[in-house]
C-alpha positions in Angstrom: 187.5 23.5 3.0 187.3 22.9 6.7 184.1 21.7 6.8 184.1 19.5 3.7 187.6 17.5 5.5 185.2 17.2 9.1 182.6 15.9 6.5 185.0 13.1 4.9 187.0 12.6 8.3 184.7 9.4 8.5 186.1 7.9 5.6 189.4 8.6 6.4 188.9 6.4 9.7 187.7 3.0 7.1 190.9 3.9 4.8 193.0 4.0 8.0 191.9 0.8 9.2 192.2 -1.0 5.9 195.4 0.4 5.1 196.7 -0.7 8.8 195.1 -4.5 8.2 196.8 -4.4 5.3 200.8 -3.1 6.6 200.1 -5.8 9.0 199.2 -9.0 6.7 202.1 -8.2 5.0 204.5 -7.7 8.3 203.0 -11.2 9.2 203.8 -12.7 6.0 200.1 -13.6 5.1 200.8 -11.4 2.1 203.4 -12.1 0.2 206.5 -10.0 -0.4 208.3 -10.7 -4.0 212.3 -9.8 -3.0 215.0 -9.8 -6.4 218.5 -10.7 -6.4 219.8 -7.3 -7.1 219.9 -3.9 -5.6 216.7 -2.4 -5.3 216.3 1.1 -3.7 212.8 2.7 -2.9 212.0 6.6 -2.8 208.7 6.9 -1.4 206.8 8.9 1.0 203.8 9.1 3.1 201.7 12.2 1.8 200.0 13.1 -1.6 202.9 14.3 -3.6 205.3 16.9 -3.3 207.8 16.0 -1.2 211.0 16.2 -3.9 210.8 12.7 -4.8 212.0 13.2 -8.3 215.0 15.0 -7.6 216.0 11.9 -5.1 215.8 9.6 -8.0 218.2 12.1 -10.0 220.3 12.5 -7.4 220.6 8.3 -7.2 221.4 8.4 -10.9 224.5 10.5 -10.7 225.6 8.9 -7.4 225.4 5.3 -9.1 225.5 5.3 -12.6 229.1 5.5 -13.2 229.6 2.1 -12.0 225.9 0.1 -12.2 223.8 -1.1 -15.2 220.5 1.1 -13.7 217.0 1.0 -14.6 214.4 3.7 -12.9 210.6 2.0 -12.7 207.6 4.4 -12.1 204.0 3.8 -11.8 203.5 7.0 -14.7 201.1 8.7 -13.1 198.6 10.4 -15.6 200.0 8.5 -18.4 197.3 7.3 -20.9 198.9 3.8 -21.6 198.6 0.8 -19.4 200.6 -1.9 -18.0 205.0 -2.1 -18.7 206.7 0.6 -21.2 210.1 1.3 -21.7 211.3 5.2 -22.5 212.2 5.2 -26.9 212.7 8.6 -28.7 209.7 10.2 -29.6 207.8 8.9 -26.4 205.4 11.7 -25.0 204.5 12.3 -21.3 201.2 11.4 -22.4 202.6 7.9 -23.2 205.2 7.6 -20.0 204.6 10.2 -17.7 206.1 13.5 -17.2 208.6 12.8 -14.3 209.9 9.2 -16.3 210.2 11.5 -19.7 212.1 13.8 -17.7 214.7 10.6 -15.6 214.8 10.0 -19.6 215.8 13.1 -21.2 218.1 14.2 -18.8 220.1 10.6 -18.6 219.5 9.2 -22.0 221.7 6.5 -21.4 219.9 4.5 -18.8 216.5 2.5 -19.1 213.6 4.1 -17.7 210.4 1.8 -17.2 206.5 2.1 -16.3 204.3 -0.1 -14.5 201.3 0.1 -12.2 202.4 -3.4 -10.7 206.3 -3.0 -9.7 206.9 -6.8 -9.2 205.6 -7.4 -12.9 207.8 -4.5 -14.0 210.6 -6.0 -11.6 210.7 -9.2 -13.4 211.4 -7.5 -16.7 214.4 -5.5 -15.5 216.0 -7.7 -13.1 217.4 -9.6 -16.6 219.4 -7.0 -17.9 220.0 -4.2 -15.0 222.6 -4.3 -12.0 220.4 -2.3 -9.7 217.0 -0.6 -9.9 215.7 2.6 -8.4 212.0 2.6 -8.1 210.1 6.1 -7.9 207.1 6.3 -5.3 206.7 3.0 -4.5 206.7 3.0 -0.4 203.1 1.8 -0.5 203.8 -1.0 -2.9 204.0 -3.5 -0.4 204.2 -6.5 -2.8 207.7 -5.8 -3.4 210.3 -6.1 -1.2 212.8 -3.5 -1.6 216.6 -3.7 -0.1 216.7 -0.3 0.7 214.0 2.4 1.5 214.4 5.6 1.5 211.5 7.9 3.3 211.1 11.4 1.9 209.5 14.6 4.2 208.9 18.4 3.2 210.3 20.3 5.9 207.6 23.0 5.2 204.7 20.2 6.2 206.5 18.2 9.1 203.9 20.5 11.6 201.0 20.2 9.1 198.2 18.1 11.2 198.3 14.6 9.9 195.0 13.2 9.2 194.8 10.6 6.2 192.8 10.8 3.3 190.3 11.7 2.0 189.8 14.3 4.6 193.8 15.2 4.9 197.4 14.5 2.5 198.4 11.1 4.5 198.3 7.9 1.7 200.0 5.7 4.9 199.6 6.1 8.2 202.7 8.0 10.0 204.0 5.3 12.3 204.9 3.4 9.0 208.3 5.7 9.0 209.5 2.7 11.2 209.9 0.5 7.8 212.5 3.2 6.2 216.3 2.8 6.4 216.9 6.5 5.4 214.9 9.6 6.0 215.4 12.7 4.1 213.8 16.0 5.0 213.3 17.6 1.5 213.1 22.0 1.3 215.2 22.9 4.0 216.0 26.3 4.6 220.0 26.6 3.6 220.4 28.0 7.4 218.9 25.2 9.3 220.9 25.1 12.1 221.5 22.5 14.6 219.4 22.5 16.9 216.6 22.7 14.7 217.7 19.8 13.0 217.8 17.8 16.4 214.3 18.5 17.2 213.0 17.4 13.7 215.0 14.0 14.5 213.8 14.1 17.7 210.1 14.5 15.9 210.7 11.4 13.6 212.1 9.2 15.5 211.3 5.8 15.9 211.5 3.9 18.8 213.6 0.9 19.3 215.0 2.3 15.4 217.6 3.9 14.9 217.1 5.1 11.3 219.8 8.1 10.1 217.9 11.1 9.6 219.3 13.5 6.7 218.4 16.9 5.6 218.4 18.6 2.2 217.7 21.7 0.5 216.6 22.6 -3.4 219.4 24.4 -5.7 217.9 26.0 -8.4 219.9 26.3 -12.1 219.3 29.7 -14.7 216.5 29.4 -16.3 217.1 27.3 -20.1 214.8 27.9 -23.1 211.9 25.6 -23.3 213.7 24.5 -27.0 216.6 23.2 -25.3 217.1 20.3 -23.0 220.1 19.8 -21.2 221.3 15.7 -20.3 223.4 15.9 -17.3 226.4 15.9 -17.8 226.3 18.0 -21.1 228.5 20.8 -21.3 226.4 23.8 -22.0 227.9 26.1 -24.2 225.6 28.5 -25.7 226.5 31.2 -27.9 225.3 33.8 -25.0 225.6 33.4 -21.3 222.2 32.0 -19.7 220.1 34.3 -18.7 219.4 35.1 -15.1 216.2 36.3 -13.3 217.2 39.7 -12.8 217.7 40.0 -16.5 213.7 40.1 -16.5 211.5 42.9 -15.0 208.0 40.8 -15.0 207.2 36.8 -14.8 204.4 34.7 -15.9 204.9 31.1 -13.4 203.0 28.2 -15.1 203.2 25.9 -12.8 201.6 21.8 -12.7 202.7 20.8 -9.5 201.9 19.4 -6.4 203.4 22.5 -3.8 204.4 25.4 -6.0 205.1 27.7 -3.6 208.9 27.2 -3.2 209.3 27.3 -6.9 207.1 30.5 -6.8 209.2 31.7 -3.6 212.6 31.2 -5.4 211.2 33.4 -9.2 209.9 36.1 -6.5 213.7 36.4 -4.8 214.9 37.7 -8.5 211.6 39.1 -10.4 209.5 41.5 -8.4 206.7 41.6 -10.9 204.9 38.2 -10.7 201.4 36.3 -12.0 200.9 33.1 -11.7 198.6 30.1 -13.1 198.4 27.5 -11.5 197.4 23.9 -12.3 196.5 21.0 -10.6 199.4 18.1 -10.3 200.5 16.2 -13.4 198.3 18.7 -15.5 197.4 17.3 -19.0 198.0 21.2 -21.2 195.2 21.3 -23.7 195.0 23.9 -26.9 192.7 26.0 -24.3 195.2 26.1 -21.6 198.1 27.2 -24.3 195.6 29.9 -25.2 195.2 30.8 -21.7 198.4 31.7 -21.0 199.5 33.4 -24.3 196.7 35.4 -23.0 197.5 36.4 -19.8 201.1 37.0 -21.2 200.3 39.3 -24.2 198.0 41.0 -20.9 201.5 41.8 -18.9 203.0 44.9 -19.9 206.5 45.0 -19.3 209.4 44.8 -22.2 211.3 42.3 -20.8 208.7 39.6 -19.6 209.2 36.0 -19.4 207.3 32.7 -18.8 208.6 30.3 -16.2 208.0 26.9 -15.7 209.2 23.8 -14.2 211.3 21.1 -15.7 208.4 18.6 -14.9 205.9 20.9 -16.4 208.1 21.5 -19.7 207.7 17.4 -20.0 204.0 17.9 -20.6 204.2 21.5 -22.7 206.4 19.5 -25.5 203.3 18.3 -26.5 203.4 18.6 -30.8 199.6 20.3 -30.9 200.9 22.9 -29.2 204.9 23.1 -29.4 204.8 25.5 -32.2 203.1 28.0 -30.6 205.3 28.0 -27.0 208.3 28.7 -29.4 207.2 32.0 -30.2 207.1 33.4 -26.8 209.9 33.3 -24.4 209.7 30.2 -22.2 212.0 29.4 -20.2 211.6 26.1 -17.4 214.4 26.2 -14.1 215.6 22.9 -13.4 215.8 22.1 -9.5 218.5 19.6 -7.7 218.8 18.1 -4.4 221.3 20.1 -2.1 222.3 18.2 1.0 223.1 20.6 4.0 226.2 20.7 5.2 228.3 17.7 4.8 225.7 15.4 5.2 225.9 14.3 1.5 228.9 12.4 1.8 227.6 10.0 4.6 224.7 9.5 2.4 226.6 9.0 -0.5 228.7 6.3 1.9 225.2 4.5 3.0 224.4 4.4 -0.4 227.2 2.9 -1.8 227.9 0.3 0.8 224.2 -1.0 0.4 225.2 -1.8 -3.2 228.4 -2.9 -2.9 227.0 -5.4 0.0 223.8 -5.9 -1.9 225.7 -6.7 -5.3 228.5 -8.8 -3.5 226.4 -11.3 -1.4 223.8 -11.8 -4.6 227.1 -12.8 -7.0 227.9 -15.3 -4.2 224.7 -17.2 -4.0 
């Protein structure tokens, strides 16, 4: 692996000089930047996947859905349909995505939206919507958001940061400087302070000022893969949920960018662990579903269990194989976004004044 990334270290130099011409057109205003008269807020970040941006978007919903109209707009990566599409019942990840079918399922009562081009997509929801979260759309310069909001994985922040093709970087590092929030995403839940101050000190942008906030992942018991819970749902299931320790051996099936927190977290409970492990946004096929009824029937243990992820469960709802997942215990662990401390409720604050501010001086015009 080290070699091949010294071999297309070349190419990463071209795609950081094209991607730097390009930040720079549109900082000049030679390209042009499409702004809309309503609250838009951006959750982005500057690697290849994996930073928690999904969770941020939840985490937006509750905070703001109470009192706005919202739309979520994603490009739907790995989706097999082109151009805008609005979540209906009975869409697919195949059709949507797997993270927009989950923003869906879990908060059926907002719209959730796909396109490749967010300005397009913009000018569809900006009719009927009071504010708009867009999912991983830092690098989609065209649009002009109100309010950015820059993602990091704590467990990558000392990674070495070379851009692709030969490393994770999609944007160059320095473009930080264009976020109004940063979030450090997978905190340990006993960062202490000082620890914080010198990952601030690390991000920091000069002449910027840009509040720095940090976050950790809270994990719920594990649900059946025939149930999905909307937030806000009152679960009340004839038995209490079951918890890890109620199982002696684990099957993790995971699609996913970084797995190894998820992994981490079914390890602290189950001590008996296999894994299978897919690439990102996985596409199950009949021959995957095989494979793992395989390796499960393989495990030995009376009380065994498959785990998953709740963006992985999107894509194993698939109706070729549905049937068959039903007749083993499956189980997917939802995640949420945890703020440390009491960092949440300045967030919450910045938040919130944005869109007041935002939705104020727009009605005025």
């Amino acid at each position: 692996m080290k070699y091949l990334r010294l071999l297309l270290f070349p190419f990463s130099l071209i795609y950081g000089a094209v991607i730097w011409c390009r930040n720079r057109l549109y900082d000049l205003g030679v390209l042009h930047q499409t702004s809309f008269d309503l609250p838009v807020i951006v959750v982005g970040n500057l690697e290849i996947g994996g930073t928690g941006k999904s969770p941020m978007i939840e985490y937006l919903i509750r905070l703001l859905k109470v009192n706005y109209k919202i739309a979520t707009l994603s490009r739907g990566y790995g989706r097999r349909t082109k151009g805008f599409l609005e979540a209906q019942p009975g869409t697919s990840a195949m059709d949507l995505g797997d993270e927009p079918l989950q923003f869906k399922m879990k908060f059926p009562d907002i719209t959730v939206a796909v396109q490749e081009n967010r300005v397009a997509g913009m000018e569809i929801l900006k009719k009927d919507h009071d504010l708009v979260l867009l999912d991983d759309a830092y690098q989609h310069r065209a649009l002009k958001p109100g309010l950015s909001i820059l993602l990091f994985d704590y467990n990558q922040l000392n990674d070495i940061k070379i851009l692709f093709p030969a490393g994770n970087l999609r944007d160059r590092i320095s473009e930080r400087r264009r976020a109004d929030i940063m979030v450090v995403t997978k905190c340990p839940k006993d960062l202490d302070h000082n620890s914080k101050q010198k990952i601030s000190r690390q991000l920091e942008v000069s002449g910027r000022r840009i509040p720095i906030f940090f976050t950790g992942i809270s994990y719920s018991d594990p649900i059946p893969y025939n149930r999905m819970i909307s937030d806000g749902q009152s679960q009340a299931p004839e038995t209490a949920p079951p918890k890890l320790e109620d199982f002696q051996q684990a099957l993790i099936v995971t699609g996913i960018a970084r797995p190894a927190p998820f992994e981490a977290y079914v390890r602290s409970g189950i001590t008996r662990v296999e894994t299978l492990t897919f690439p990102d946004h996985h596409p199950f096929s009949v021959g995957d579903i095989n494979l793992i009824g395989k390796k499960f029937e393989a495990m030995n243990s009376e009380r065994k269990v498959i785990l998953t992820t709740e963006k992985d469960k999107m894509r194993l709802i698939a109706k070729e194989f549905a049937d068959q997942l039903m007749e083993w215990p499956l189980y997917y662990i939802p995640i949420r976004v945890e703020f440390l401390g009491n960092e949440g409720k300045e967030f919450d604050r910045q938040i919130l004044e944005y869109c007041r501010k935002a939705s104020h001086s727009f009605a005025s015009q």
